[in-house]
C-alpha positions in Angstrom: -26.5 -129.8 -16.7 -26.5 -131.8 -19.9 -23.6 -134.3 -18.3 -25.5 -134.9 -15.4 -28.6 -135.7 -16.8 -26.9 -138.4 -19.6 -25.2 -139.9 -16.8 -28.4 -140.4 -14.8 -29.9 -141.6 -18.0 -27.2 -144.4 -18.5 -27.8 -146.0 -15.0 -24.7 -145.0 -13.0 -26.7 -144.6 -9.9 -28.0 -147.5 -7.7 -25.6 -150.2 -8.4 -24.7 -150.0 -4.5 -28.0 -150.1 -3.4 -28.8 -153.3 -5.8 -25.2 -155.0 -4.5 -26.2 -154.3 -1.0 -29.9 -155.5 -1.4 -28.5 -158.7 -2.8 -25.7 -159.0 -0.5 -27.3 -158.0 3.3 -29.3 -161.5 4.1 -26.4 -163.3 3.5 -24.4 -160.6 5.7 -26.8 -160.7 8.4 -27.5 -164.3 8.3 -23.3 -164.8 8.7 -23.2 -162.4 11.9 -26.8 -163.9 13.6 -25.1 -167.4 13.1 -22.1 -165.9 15.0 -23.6 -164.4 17.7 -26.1 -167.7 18.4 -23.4 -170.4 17.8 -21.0 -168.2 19.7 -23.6 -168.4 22.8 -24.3 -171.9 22.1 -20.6 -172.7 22.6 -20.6 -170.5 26.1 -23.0 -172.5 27.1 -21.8 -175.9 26.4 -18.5 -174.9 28.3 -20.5 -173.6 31.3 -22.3 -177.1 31.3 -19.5 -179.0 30.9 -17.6 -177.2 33.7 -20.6 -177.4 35.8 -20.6 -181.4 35.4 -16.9 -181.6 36.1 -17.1 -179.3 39.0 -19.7 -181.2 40.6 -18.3 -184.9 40.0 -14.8 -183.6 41.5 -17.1 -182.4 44.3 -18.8 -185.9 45.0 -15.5 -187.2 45.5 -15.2 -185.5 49.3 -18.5 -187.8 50.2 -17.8 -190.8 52.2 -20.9 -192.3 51.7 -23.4 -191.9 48.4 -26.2 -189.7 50.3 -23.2 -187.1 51.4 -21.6 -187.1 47.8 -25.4 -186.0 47.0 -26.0 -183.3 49.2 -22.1 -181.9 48.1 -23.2 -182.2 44.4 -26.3 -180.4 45.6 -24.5 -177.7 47.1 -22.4 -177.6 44.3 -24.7 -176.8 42.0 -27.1 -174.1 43.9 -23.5 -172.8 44.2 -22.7 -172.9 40.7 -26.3 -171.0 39.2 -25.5 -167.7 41.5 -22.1 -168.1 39.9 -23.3 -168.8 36.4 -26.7 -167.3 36.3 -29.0 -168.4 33.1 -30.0 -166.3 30.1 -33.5 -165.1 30.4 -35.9 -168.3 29.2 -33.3 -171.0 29.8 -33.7 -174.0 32.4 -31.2 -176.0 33.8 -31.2 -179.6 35.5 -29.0 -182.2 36.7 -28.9 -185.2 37.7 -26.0 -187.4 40.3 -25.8 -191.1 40.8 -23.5 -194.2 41.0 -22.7 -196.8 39.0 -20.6 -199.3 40.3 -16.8 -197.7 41.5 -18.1 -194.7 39.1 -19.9 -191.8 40.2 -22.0 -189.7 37.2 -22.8 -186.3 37.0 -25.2 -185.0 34.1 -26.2 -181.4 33.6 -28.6 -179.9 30.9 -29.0 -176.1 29.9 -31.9 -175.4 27.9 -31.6 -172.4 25.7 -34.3 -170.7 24.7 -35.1 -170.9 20.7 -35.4 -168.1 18.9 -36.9 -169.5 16.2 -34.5 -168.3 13.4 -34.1 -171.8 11.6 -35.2 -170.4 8.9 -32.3 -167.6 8.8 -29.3 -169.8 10.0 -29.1 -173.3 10.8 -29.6 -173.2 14.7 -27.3 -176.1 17.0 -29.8 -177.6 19.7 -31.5 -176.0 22.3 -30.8 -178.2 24.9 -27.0 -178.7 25.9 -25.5 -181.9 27.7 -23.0 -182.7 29.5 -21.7 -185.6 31.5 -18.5 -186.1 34.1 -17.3 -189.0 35.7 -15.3 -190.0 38.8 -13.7 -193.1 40.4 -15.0 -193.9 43.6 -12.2 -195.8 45.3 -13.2 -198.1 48.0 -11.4 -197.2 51.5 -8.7 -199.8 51.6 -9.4 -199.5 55.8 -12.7 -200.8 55.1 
């Protein structure tokens, strides 16, 4: 009984408890900073694959009001593909600039408001694609 109780007296107990008090914010701050960058990046991809996908699209049109409605139909295509997180939005945008046809999408996240845990990236994602419009040589 006497060891025990000289042992508790000098303090061996509750150094893991202190270590792990100290060292958990910075544990769970390294894997919520994972988890939302990680979806951050998922997302961006998905945009940017969305804009692509939708400028290759345009290039079937023959005129600018039929590369519209396939960009259209593109993209209602694309969101039962891709659905959103719960809370997020997402818009686009098609039009033409010269020989260039532009596509622009923008996913906005949610924000879960954990700036002060992690540094968060942006809530709103966007990404642009471009294609040449060549002029029909017939024409």
């Amino acid at each position: 009984m006497r060891p025990r109780l000289s042992r508790l007296a000098a303090g061996d107990y509750g150094g893991a408890a202190v270590e792990f008090a100290m060292l958990a914010p910075l544990l769970l701050a390294l894997v919520a900073g994972g988890v939302f960058y990680s979806r951050w990046f998922t997302t961006a991809a998905e945009t940017q694959n969305l804009a692509s996908d939708g400028a290759r699209a345009a290039i079937a049109g023959l005129d600018d009001a039929e590369r519209l409605q396939i960009v259209t139909r593109t993209m209602d295509a694309a969101i039962a593909v891709a659905p959103l997180e719960k809370g997020s939005t997402r818009s686009w945008r098609a039009w033409r600039d010269g020989d260039l046809y532009n596509v622009s999408v923008t996913t906005t996240l949610p924000d879960y408001d954990l700036g002060r845990l992690v540094p968060m990236p942006p809530t709103a994602v966007t990404r642009d694609a471009v294609v040449v419009i060549v002029a029909d040589p017939g024409a």
